[in-house]
C-alpha positions in Angstrom: 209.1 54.0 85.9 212.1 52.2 86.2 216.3 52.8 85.1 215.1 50.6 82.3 213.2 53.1 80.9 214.7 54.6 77.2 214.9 58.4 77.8 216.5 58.1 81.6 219.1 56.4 79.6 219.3 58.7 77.2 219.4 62.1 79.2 222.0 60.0 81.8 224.6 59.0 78.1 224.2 62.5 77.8 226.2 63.5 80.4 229.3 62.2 78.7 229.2 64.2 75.3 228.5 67.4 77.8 231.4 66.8 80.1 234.1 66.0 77.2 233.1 69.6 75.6 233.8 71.2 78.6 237.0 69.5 79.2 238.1 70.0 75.5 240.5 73.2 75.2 241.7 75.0 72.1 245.6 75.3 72.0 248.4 76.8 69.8 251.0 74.8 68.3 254.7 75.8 68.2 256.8 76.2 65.1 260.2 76.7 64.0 260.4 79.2 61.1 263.8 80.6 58.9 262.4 83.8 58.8 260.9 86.5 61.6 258.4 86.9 58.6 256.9 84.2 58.3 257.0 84.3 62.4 255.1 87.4 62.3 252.1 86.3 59.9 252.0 83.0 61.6 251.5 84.9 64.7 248.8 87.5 63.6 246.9 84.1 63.2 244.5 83.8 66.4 242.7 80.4 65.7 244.3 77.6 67.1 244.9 74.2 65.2 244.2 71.6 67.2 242.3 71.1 70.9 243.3 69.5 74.0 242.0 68.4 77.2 242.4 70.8 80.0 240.9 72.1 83.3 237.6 73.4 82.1 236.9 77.4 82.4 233.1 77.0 83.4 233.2 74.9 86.1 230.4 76.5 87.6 228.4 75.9 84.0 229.6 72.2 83.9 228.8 71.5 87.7 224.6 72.9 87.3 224.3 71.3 83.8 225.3 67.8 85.0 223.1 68.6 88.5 220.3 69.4 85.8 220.6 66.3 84.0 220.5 64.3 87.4 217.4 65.9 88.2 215.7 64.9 85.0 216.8 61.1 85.1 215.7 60.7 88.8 212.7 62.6 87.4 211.7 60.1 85.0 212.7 57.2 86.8 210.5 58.2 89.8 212.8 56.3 92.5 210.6 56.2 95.2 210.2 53.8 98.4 207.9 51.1 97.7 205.5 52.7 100.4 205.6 55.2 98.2 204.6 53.9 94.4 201.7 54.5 93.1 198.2 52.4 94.0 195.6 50.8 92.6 191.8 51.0 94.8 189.0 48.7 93.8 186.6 50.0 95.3 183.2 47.6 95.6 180.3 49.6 96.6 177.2 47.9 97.6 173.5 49.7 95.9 171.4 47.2 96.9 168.6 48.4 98.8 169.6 47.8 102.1 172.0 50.9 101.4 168.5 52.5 101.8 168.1 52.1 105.5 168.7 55.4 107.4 169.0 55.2 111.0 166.8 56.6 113.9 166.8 60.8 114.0 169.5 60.7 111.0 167.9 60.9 107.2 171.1 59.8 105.5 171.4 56.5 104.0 173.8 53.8 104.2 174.5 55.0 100.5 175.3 58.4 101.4 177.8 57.8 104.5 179.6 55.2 101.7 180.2 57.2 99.5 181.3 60.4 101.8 183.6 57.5 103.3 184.6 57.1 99.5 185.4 61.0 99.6 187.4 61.5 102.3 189.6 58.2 101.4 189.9 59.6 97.8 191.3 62.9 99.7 194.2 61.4 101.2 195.4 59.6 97.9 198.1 61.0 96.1 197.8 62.0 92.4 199.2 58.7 90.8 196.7 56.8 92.7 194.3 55.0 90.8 191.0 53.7 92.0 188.4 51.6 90.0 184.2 51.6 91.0 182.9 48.5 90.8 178.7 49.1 92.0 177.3 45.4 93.3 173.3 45.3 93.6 171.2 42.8 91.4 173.8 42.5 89.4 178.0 43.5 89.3 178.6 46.5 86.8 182.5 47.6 86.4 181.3 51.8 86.3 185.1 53.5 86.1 188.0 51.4 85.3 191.3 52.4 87.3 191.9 55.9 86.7 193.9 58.5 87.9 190.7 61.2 87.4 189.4 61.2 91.3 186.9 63.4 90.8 185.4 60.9 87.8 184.8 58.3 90.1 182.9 60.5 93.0 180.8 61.9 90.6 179.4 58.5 89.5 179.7 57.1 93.1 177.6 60.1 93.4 174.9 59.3 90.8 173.8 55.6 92.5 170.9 54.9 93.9 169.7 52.0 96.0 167.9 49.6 94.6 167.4 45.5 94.0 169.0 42.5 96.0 172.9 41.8 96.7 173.0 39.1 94.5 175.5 40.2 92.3 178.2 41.1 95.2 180.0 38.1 94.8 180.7 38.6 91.2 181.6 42.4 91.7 184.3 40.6 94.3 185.4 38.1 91.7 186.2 41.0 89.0 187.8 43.0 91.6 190.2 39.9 92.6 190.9 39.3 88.9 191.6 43.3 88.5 193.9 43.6 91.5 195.5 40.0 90.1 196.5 42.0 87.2 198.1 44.9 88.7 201.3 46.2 91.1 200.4 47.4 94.5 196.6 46.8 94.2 194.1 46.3 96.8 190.3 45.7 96.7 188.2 47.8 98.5 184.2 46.7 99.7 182.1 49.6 101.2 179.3 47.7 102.1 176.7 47.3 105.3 177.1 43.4 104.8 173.2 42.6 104.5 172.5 39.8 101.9 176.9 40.1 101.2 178.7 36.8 100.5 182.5 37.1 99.7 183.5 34.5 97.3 187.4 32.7 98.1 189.8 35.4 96.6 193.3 35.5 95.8 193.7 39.5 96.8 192.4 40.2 100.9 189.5 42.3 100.7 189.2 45.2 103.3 185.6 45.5 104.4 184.9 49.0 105.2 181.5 48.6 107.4 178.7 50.8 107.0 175.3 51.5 108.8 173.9 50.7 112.0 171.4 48.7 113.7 167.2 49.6 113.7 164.2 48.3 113.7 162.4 47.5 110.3 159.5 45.9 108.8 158.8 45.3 105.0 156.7 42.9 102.7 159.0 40.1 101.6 156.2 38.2 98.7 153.5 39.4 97.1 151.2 36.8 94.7 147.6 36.9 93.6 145.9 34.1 90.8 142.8 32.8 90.5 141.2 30.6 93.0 138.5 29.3 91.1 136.0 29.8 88.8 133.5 31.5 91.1 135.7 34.8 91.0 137.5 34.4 94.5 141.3 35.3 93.9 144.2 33.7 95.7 146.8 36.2 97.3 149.6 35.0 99.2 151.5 37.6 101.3 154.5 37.4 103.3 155.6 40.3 106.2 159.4 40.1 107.0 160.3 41.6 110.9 163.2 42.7 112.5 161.9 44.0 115.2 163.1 43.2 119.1 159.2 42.2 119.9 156.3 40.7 118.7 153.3 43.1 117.1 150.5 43.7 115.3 150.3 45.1 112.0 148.2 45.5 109.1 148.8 45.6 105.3 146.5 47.5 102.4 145.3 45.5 99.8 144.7 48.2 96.6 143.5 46.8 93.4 144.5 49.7 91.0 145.2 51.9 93.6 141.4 51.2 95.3 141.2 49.9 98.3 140.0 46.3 98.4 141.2 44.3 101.6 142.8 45.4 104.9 144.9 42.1 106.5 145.4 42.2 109.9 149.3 40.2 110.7 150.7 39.5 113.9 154.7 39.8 113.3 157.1 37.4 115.6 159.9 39.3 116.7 162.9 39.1 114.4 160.8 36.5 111.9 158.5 36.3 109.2 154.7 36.4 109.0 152.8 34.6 105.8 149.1 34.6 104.9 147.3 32.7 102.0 143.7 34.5 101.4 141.4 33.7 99.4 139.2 36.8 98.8 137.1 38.0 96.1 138.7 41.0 94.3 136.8 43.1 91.1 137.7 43.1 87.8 141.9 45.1 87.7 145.1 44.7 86.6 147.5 45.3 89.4 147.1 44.2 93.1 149.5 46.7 95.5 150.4 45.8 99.3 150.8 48.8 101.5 152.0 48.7 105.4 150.2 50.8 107.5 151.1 52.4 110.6 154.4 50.5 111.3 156.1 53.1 113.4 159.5 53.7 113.6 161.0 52.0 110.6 164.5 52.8 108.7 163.9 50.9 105.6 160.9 52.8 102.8 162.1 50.4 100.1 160.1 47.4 101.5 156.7 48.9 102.9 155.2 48.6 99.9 154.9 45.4 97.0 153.2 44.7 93.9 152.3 42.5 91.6 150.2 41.9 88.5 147.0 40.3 88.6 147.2 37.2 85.9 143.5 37.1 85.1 144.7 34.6 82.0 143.7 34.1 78.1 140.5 32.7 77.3 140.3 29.1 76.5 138.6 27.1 73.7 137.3 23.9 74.8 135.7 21.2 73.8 133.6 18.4 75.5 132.6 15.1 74.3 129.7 13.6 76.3 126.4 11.3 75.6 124.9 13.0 78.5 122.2 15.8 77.7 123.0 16.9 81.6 126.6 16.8 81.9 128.3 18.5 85.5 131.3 18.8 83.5 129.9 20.5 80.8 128.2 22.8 83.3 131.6 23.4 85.8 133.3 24.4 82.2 130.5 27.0 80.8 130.5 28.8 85.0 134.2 29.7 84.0 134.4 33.1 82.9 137.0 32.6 80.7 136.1 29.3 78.8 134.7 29.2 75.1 132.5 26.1 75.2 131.8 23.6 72.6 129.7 20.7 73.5 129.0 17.5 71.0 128.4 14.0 70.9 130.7 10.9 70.5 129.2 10.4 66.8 128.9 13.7 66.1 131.3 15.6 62.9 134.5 16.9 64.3 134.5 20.6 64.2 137.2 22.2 62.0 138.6 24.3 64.3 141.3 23.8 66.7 140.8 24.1 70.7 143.1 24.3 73.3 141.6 21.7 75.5 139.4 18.8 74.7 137.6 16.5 77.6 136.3 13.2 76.6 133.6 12.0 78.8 132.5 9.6 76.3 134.9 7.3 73.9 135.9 8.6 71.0 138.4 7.7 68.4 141.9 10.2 68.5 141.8 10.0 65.3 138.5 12.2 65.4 139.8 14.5 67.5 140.3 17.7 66.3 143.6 20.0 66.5 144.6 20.3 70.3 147.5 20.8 72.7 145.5 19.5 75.9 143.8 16.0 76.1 141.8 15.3 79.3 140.0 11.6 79.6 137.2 10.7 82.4 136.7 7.1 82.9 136.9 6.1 78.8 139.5 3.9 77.1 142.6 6.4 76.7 144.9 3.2 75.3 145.0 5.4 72.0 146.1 8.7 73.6 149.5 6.5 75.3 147.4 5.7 78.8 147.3 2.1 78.9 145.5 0.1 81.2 146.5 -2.8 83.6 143.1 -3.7 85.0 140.1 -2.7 82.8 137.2 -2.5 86.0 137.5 -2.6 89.4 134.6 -2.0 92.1 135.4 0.6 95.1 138.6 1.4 95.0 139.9 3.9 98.1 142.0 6.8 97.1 144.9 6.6 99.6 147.0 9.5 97.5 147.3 12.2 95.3 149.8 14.8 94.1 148.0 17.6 96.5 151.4 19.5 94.9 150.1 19.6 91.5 148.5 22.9 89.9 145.7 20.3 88.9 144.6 19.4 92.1 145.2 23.2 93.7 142.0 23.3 96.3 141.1 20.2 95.3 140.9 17.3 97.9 140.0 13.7 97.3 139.6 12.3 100.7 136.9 10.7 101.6 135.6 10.1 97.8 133.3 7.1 96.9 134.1 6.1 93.3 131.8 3.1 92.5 134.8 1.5 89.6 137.4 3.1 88.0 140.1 1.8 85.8 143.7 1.2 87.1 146.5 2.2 85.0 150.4 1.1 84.0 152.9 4.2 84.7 154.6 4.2 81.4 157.8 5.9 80.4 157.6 9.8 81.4 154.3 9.4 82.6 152.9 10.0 86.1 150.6 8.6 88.6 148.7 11.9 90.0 145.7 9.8 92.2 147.2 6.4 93.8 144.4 3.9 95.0 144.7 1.1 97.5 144.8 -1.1 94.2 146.9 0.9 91.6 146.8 4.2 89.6 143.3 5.7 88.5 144.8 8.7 87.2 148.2 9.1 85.4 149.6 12.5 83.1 151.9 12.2 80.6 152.4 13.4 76.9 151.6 11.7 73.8 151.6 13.1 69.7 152.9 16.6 71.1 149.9 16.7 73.3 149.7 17.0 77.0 147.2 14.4 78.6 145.8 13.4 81.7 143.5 9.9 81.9 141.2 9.6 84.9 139.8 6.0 85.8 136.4 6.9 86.6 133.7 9.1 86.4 133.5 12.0 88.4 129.6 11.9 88.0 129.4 8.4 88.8 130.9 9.0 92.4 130.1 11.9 95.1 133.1 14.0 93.7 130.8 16.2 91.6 129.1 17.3 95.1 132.0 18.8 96.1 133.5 22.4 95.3 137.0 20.7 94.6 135.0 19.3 91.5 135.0 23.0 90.3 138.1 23.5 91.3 139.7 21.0 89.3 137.7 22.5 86.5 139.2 25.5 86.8 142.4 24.1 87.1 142.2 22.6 83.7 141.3 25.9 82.1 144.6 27.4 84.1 147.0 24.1 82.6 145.3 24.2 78.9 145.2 28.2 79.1 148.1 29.6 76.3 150.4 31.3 78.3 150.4 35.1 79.7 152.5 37.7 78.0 155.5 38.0 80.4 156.3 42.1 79.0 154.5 45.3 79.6 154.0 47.3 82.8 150.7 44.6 83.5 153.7 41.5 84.4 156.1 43.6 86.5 156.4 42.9 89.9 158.2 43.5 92.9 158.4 42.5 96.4 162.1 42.9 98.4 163.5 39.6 99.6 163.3 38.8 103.3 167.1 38.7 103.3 167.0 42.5 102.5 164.6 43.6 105.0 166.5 42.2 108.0 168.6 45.1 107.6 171.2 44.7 111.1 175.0 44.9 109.5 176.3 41.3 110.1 179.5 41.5 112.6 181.7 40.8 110.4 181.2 38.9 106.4 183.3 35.7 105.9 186.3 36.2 104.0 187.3 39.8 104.0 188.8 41.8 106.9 186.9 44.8 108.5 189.1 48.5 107.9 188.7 51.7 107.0 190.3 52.6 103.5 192.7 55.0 104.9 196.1 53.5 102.6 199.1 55.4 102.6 198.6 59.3 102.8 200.7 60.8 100.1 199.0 65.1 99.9 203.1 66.5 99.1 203.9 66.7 96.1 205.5 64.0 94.3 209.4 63.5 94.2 209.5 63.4 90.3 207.8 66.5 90.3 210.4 68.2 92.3 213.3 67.1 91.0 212.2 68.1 87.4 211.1 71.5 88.8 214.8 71.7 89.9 216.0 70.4 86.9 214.5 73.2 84.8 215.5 75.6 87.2 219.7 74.6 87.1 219.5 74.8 83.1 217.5 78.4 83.2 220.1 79.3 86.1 223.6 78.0 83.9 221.5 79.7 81.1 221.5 83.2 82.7 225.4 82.8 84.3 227.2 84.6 81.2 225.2 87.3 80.7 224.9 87.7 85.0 228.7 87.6 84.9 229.2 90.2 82.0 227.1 92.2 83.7 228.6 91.8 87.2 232.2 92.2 85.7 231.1 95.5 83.5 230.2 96.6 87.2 233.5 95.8 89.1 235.4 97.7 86.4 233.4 100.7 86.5 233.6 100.4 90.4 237.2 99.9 90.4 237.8 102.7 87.7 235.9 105.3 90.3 237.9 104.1 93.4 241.4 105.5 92.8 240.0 109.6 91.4 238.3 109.6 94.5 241.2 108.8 96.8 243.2 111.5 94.5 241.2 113.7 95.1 240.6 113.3 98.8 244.4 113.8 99.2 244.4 117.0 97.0 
C-alpha cells in the first residue's frame, strides 16, 4: 500500500471534521432588556444560541483520537523500508531423477534435502511473503502460483517424486523470469543438483541453491530389441552409462517377461559409456527388461533397471510374381514367420485382394497389379512404376557402394557380389540410388501412384547373392518396410531407459547463468509494523472510549474522599 491509497485518505480528512468539533464551544449571547422580567425568563433559559471556537475541554479525548487515527493511516499505508516490503520467491525445484541419488551411508535423496532447504527458507519469510513452485523434470509445470499460504506450497513440494529427464528446466526458468518480470521485489529461486540443468539468458538473476553430493553410479542409458532376421534371432542393443573413478566389470540380466533369457557380461571405462549390439535368439514375449546385477555401491536405483517392448510386428500379405517353379525368393518370403504368401505367374489373373507388398521377379504390366502400398522390382523393366533406365544391359558390373544405413540393407552386405548384368538406372526427382556400381545405379527407391518402390538391376538368383545370409536378410527387411505399422499405445509400446546425461549424477561446480546461494532473503519472524500500529490504534479509541466513565468514577471517588477528610480531623481534635 501506498498514501495513494482511498481509505488512508479518508481516515487522514477525517481528522479535520474531529478536531473542529472539539474546538467548537457553545456560548451565551448578551442582551439588553427594558424590563428585569423579561431579564429573568431570558435567563432561566440554559441553551445557548450560537457556538464559538474555544480551547477544547477534552484535550486528553482530542489528543488519543487523533493518535488513533494516525495509527490506522500508517496502518493501511504499510510505510515500511524497502528491505522491508513484501517478496515474491519463485522457487524452481528440479524432480528429475537425478533428485533420486542418495549419497553413501545417508538414504535421503537429493529431493528430500531440497525441499527441507525449501522449509527452513519458507521459515524465515515473513507473512506477506509470497513464493510460487515451479517443479522442472520432463517437462515445466507452474504447481502453486505466488501465494501468501506457506504451508500450501510445502505440502505439494512435499508430494513430488523423482522421475524423467531435466529437459524441461529451461522452460520452468523462462516462466519464472517472465513471473518475476511481472512483479515488485521478486526473485527466482532454483533448488536444483545441476545434472542435465541448462539456464536459459534471463532478465531476473537466478540464485542457484546447490544440492547433493558426489558418488559413484552405474545405470543402463538404452535399451532396444527388433528382429534380426527371419530365422528368429532378435537384435538388442544395450548401452551401460558409468561414473565410476575406475574401470570394471559388470553384467546385465536380460528377462523376457520377467524370465531369464541372457546374461551380458560389460566391461565399464571409468567415467564413460559401455554399448553392445547382440544378436541372440529370444522365445516368443512381449517385453524385454535389462537388470544390473551386483554393481556395488551405487546411489542412483532409478537407472539399474530398463525396458522396452519387443516389436515382433503385423503380419504381411505379399505377393510374388515369378516364371520360376523354384524361386529363392519365393522360398526366403514363405521361411518368414510373419509373411502371408501368394505366389503366381506373369500371365496369371490378378487376385482381387489387396497386399501390402508385391515383388516382381518376372515383367508384368502395373496396370495388372493388384492394390498395394509396397512395389519391389528384381532385374525387370520398372519404366512403368517411375524407375527409368539409362542403360538397358550391362555385363559385370562391381558394386563399389550401398546405403549400408538403410533399414533395407540392415545385415545385409554386398561386397564382394558377382552380378553377371544388371540394368543401370537415371536418379529421378525424389528418388534415390541405394547400390552405386562402378558404372552407374543398379538399384534406386523412390515413390510413384502413392506407392513406395524399390527397382533392382539384376537378379539376385542370377548372381552369388542368393548364397549368402544377407539374401535373407534383405528379405526380411522387406517384410519390416512393407509391414503396416505397430500400435504405438498400450502397456506392450512403453519403454524406458534413463538418459546417459542423468546417470552421471556428480553436481556440476557451478551451471552457466545463475549464481550459486542459499535462499536465506531478508528474515522478517516480528510482527509486521501495520499490524502494530492498528493494534494501537484500536487500543487509543477503546482507551478515549472508557476516559468519561473512568473520570466520573474517579471524581465520585475524590468527593467522597474529600467529604470523609474534614469529620475525621474534627473529631480527632474533640
Amino acid at each position: 500500500m501506498n498514501l495513494a491509497q482511498p481509505w488512508a485518505l479518508a481516515l487522514a480528512a477525517l481528522a479535520l471534521p474531529v478536531v473542529a468539533a472539539y474546538f467548537h464551544q457553545r456560548r451565551k449571547t448578551p442582551l439588553r432588556v427594558p424590563s428585569a422580567m423579561l431579564f429573568r425568563v431570558i435567563a432561566g433559559q440554559t441553551s445557548p444560541r450560537s457556538r464559538s471556537m474555544a480551547r477544547p475541554r477534552h484535550l486528553l479525548s482530542l489528543l488519543l483520537v487523533l493518535l488513533a487515527l494516525a495509527g490506522l493511516v500508517a496502518a493501511l499505508v504499510d510505510l515500511q523500508r524497502d528491505e522491508e516490503q513484501p517478496r515474491n520467491y519463485i522457487v524452481v525445484l528440479d524432480t528429475s531423477a537425478s533428485m533420486g541419488a542418495t549419497a553413501i551411508g545417508d538414504d535421503r535423496t537429493r529431493l528430500e534435502d531440497a525441499i527441507e532447504r525449501l522449509e527452513d527458507a519458507v521459515g524465515r519469510l515473513g507473512q506477506q511473503d509470497r513464493v510460487a513452485l515451479i517443479t522442472a523434470a520432463d517437462r515445466a509445470i507452474v504447481r502453486v502460483g505466488l501465494s501468501e499460504d506457506h504451508p500450501r506450497v510445502l505440502e505439494v513440494a512435499r508430494e513430488q517424486v523423482p522421475a524423467g529427464t531435466s529437459e524441461g528446466a529451461p522452460a520452468a526458468l523462462r516462466i519464472a523470469d517472465a513471473m518475476c518480470r511481472a512483479n515488485e521485489h521478486a526473485a527466482v529461486v532454483l533448488l536444483s543438483d545441476g545434472v542435465g540443468v541448462s539456464a536459459p539468458s534471463t532478465e531476473c538473476p537466478i540464485e542457484h541453491v546447490p544440492i547433493g553430493r558426489i558418488g559413484p553410479n552405474v545405470g543402463i542409458s538404452a535399451l532396444s530389441v527388433r528382429e534380426a532376421d527371419a530365422l528368429g534371432l532378435a537384435e538388442v542393443y544395450l548401452a551401460v552409462a558409468s561414473d565410476l573413478d575406475e574401470a570394471k566389470e559388470i553384467e546385465v540380466e536380460l528377462l523376457l517377461d520377467d524370465e531369464l533369457a541372457e546374461v551380458v557380461p560389460l566391461d565399464l571405462p571409468a567415467a564413460g559409456e559401455a554399448k553392445r549390439l547382440l544378436r541372440i535368439p529370444l522365445p516368443p514375449g512381449r517385453r524385454l527388461t535389462a537388470k544390473l546385477r551386483d554393481v556395488g555401491s551405487d546411489v542412483l536405483a532409478a537407472d539399474d533397471v530398463a525396458w522396452a517392448p519387443r516389436r515382433l510386428g503385423n503380419r504381411v500379405r505379399a505377393l510374388l510374381v515369378t516364371d520360376s517353379r523354384l524361386s529363392f525368393t519365393a522360398e526366403a518370403l514363405a521361411l518368414h514367420p510373419r509373411v502371408d504368401l501368394s505366389v503366381i505367374g506373369p500371365n496369371d489373373e490378378t487376385p482381387a485382394e489387396s497386399f501390402d507388398l508385391v515383388v516382381l521377379e518376372a515383367e508384368r504390366s502395373a496396370a495388372a497389379l493388384p492394390p498395394t502400398t509396397h512395389v519391389v522390382a528384381m532385374g525387370v523393366p520398372a519404366g512403368e512404376l517411375g524407375m527409368v533406365a539409362k542403360t538397358a544391359e550391362v555385363e559385370n558390373p562391381e558394386i563399389v557402394r550401398w546405403s549400408f544405413d538403410d533399414p533395407l540393407f540392415r545385415f545385409v552386405s554386398f561386397d564382394e557380389v558377382q552380378v553377371p548384368r544388371a540394368t543401370i538406372f537415371e536418379v529421378g526427382e525424389g528418388q534415390t540410388a541405394i547400390i552405386d556400381s562402378d558404372q552407374g545405379p543398379v538399384a534406386v527407391a523412390g515413390a510413384s501412384e502413392g506407392r513406395q518402390v524399390v527397382a533392382f538391376g539384376f537378379l539376385p538368383h542370377e548372381s552369388d547373392f542368393v548364397l549368402r545370409v544377407g539374401f535373407v536378410n534383405l528379405m526380411a527387411n522387406l517384410v519390416e518396410w512393407a509391414a503396416p505399422p505397430l500400435a504405438t499405445d498400450g502397456e506392450g509400446a512403453e519403454s524406458f531407459a534413463l538418459p546417459a546425461i542423468e546417470s552421471h549424477i556428480d553436481p556440476p561446480p557451478q551451471i552457466s547463468g545463475t549464481t550459486r546461494g542459499e535462499f536465506t532473503g531478508p528474515v522478517r519472524t516480528r510482527m509486521a509494523a501495520w499490524r502494530l500500529l492498528a493494534w494501537l490504534a484500536i487500543a487509543l479509541l477503546a482507551i478515549e472510549w472508557l476516559l468519561p466513565a473512568a473520570a466520573f468514577v474517579v471524581g465520585r471517588a475524590w468527593t467522597r474522599l474529600r467529604g470523609r477528610v474534614p469529620r475525621r480531623r474534627g473529631r480527632r481534635a474533640a
